[in-house]
C-alpha positions as CSV (number, residue, x, y, z in Angstrom):
1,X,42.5,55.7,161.0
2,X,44.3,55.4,157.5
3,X,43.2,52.9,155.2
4,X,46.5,51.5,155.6
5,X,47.4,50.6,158.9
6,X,51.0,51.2,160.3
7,X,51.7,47.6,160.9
8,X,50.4,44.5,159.9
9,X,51.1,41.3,162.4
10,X,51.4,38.1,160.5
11,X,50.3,34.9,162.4
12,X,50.6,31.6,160.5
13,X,48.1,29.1,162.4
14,X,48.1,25.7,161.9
15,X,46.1,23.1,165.0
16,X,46.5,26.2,167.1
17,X,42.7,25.7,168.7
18,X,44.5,25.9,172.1
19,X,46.7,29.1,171.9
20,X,45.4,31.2,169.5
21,X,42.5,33.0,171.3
22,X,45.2,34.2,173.8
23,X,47.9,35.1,171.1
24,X,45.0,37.1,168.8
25,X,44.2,39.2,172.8
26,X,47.6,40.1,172.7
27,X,47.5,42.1,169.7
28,X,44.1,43.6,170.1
29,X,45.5,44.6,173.7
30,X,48.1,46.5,171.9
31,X,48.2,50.1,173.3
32,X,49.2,51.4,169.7
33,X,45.7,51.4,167.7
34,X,47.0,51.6,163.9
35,X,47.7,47.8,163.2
36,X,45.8,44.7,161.2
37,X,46.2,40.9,162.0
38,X,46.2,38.9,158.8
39,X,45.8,35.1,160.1
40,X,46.3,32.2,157.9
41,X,44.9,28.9,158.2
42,X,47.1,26.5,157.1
43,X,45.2,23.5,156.1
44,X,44.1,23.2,160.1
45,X,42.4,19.7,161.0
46,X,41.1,21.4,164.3
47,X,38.8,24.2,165.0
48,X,41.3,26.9,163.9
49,X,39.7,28.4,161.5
50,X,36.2,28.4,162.8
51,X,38.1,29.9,166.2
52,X,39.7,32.7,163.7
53,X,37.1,33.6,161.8
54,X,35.0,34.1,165.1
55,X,38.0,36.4,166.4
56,X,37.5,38.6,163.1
57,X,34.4,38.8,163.6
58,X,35.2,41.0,166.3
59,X,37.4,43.3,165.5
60,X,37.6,45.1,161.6
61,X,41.1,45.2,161.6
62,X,41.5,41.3,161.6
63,X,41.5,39.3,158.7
64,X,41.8,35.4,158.1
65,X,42.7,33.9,155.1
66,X,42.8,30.0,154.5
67,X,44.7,27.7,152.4
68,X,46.0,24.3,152.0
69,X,48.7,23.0,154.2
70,X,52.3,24.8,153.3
71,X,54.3,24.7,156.6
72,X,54.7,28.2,158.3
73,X,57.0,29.7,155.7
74,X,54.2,29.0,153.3
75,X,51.8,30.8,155.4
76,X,53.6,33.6,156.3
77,X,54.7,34.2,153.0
78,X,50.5,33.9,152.3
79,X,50.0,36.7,155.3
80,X,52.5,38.4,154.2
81,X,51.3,38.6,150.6
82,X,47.7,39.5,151.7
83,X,48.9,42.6,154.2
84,X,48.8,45.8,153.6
85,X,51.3,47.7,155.6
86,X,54.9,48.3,154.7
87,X,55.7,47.2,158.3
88,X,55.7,43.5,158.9
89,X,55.4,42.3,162.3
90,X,55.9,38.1,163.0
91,X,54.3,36.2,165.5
92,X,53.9,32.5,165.8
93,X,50.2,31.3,166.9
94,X,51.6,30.1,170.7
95,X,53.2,33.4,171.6
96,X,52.3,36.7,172.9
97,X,53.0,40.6,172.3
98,X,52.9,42.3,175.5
99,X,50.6,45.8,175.3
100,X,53.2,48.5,174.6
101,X,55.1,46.6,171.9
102,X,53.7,48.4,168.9
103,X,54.1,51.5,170.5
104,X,57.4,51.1,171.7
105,X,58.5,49.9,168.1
106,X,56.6,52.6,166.4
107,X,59.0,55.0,168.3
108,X,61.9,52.8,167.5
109,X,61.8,52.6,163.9
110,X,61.4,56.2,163.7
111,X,64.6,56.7,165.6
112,X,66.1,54.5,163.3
113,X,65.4,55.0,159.6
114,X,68.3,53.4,158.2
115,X,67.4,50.3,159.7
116,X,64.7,47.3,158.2
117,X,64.6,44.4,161.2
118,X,64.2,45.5,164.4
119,X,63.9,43.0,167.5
120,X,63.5,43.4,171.2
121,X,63.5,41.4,174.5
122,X,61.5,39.3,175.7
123,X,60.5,36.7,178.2
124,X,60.2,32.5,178.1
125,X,57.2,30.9,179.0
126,X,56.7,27.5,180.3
127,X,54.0,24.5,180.6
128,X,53.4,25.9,184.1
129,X,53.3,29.0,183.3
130,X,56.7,30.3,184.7
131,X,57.9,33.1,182.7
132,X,61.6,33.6,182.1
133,X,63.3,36.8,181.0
134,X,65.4,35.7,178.4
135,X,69.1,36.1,178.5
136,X,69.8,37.9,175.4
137,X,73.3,36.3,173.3
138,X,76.0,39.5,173.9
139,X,76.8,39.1,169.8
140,X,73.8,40.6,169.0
141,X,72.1,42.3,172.1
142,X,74.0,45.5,171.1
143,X,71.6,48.6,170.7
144,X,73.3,49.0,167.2
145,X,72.0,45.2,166.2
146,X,73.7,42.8,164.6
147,X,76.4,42.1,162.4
148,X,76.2,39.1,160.1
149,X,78.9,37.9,161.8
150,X,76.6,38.3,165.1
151,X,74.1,36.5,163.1
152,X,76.0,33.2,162.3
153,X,77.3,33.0,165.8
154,X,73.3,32.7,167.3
155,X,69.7,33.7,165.9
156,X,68.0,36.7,167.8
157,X,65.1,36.6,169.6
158,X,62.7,37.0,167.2
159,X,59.3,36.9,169.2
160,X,57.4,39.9,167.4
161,X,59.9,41.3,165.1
162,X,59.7,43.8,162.8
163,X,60.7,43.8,159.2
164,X,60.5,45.7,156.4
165,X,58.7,44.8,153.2
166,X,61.5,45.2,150.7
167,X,63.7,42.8,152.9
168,X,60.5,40.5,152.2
169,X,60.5,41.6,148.5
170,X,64.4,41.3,148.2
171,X,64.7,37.8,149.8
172,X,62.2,36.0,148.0
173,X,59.8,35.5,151.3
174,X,60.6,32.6,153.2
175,X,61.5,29.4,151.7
176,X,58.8,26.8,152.4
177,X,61.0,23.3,152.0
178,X,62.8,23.9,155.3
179,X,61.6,23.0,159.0
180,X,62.6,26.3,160.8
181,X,62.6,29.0,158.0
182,X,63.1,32.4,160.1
183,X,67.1,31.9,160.6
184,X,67.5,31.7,156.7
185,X,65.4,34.5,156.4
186,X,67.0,37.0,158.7
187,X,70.3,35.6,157.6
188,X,69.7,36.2,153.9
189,X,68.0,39.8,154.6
190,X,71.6,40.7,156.3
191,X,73.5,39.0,153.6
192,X,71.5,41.4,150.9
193,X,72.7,44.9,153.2
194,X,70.0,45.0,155.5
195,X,70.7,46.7,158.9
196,X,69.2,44.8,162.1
197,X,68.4,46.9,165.5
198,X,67.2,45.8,169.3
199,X,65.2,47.4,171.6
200,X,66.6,46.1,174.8
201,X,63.0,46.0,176.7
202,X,60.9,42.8,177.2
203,X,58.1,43.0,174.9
204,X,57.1,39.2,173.8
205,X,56.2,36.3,175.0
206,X,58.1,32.8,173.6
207,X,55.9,29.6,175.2
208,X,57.7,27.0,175.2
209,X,56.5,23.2,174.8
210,X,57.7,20.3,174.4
211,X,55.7,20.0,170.5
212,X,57.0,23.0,168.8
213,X,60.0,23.3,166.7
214,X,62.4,24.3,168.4
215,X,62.1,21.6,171.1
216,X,63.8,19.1,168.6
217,X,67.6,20.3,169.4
218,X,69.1,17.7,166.6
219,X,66.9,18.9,164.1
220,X,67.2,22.5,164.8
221,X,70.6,22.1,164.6
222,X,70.5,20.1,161.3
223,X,68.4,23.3,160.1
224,X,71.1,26.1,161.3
225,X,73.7,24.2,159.3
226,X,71.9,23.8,156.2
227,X,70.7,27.8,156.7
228,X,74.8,28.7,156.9
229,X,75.5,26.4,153.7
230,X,72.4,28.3,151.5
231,X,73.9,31.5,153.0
232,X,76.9,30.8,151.9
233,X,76.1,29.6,148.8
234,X,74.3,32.3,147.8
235,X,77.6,34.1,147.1
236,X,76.5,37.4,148.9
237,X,79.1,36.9,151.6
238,X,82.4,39.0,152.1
239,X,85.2,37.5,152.6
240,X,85.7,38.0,156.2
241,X,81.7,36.7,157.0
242,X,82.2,33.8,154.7
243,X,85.2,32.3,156.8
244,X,83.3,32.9,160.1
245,X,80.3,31.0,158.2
246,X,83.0,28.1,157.4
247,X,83.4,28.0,161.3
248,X,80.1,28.0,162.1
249,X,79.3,25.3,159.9
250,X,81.9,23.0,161.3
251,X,81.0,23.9,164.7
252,X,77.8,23.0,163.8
253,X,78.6,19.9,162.2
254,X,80.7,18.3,165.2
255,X,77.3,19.6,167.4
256,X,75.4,17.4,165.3
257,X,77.7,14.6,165.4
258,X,77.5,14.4,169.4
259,X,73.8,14.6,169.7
260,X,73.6,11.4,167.3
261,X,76.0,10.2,169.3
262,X,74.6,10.9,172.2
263,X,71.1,10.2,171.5
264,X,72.0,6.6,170.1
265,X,72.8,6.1,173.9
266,X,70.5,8.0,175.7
267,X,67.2,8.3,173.1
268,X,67.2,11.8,171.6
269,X,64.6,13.3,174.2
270,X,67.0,12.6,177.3
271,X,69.9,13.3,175.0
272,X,68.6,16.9,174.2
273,X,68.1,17.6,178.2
274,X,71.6,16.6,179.2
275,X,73.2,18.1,176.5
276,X,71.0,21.3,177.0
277,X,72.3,21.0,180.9
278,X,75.8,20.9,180.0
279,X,75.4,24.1,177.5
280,X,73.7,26.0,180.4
281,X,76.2,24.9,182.6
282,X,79.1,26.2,180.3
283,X,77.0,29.7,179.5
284,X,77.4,30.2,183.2
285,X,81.0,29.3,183.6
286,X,81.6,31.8,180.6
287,X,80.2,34.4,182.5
């Protein structure tokens, strides 16, 4: 094996005593052999690092590096900095790569050289253990990836992606003073020229919960608005992208003004399920 590995996975951990184990197996389970796993404490008050370092002990190829507590763009941008591999694959502490990812992306990217982000399909996963396939957005689901237009309509699945390390180097790494900082990322890395590719074949595992990010639908939503305004304002934009990113952001805006609305009724928890009923309910009308 090359001193430098192929890929290195990036897994910023923080209180993730309970998933970890089972998200570090998935990578070691990996079919493709030429990776590293760079973990990063983030200022855990549980047993994740003790759980970590145990991990590494067990394989060579992992690594664990701790720190003080810097959100998950903080610690990614510390994995990130401490990998080795131009190939940069992300992957939350709670979620899974099924075996033949890094095989089937190794193949990808080589079909694909003009190309820095590539994503693929994957599957939900619930408290009970129900798994889901996803139902991929048609903007961006598109074998030749996504536009930025794409982009601003919806976020791809980004369970295991790949990147590029210039895209890292060109964007600055992810910004560390915002809740959910993978949409500003991606959306910046298109903004600078970067070209985005999917691999339509289930090869991640989201688990979802009712504690991680993404379960707060006001908030998230608060987030994708204020990603499209620093996108905007970064002045990389076109002029065609930057009306569709005016759109978004008003779409976004009157969003957020109904879920307030809404949850000063209901309570934001009940608010987010109806409202999340009614979008499901319209994504099946559409098609």
């Amino acid at each position: 094996m090359p001193d430098v590995p192929l890929f290195s996975v990036t897994i910023p951990a923080y209180n993730a005593e309970a998933t970890l184990a089972e998200t570090v197996a998935s990578v070691t389970a990996q079919t493709y052999l030429d990776w590293e796993l760079v973990i990063v404490d983030d200022g855990s008050t549980d047993g994740t690092r003790e759980l970590a370092e145990r991990l590494a002990a067990t394989d060579r190829r992992i690594r664990v590096v701790s720190q003080e507590n810097r959100g998950s763009g903080g610690a990614y941008n510390t994995a990130v900095r401490n990998a080795q591999a131009d190939l940069l694959v992300m992957l939350s502490a709670d979620d899974l790569l099924l075996p033949g990812h890094l095989a089937a992306l190794d193949a990808f990217i080589a079909q694909n050289p003009d190309a820095a982000i590539f994503t693929v399909g994957g599957w939900y996963e619930y408290e009970d253990g129900f798994r889901e396939l996803q139902h991929l957005h048609e903007a961006w689901a598109s074998p030749e990836g996504a536009s930025m237009a794409d982009l601003l309509s919806a976020c791809f699945f980004g369970i295991g992606a790949v990147y590029r390390r210039e895209v890292f180097d060109a964007v600055g790494g992810f910004r560390e003073d915002i809740y959910a900082e993978d949409y500003l990322f991606w959306l910046l890395a298109l903004a600078h020229g970067y070209r985005h590719r999917y691999l339509d074949v289930p090869l991640a595992v989201h688990r979802r919960s009712a504690e991680q990010k993404s379960a707060d639908a006001l908030r998230m939503r608060q987030v994708d608005a204020r990603a499209v305004a620093e996108v905007v304002a970064s002045g990389l934009l076109g002029e065609r992208d930057r009306a569709v990113a005016e759109r978004v952001m008003r779409g976004l805006r009157r969003n957020i003004a109904i879920r307030r609305a809404v949850g000063a009724i209901l309570g934001q928890r009940l608010a987010t399920r109806v409202l999340g009923r009614v979008g499901a309910i319209r994504r099946g009308s559409a098609r």
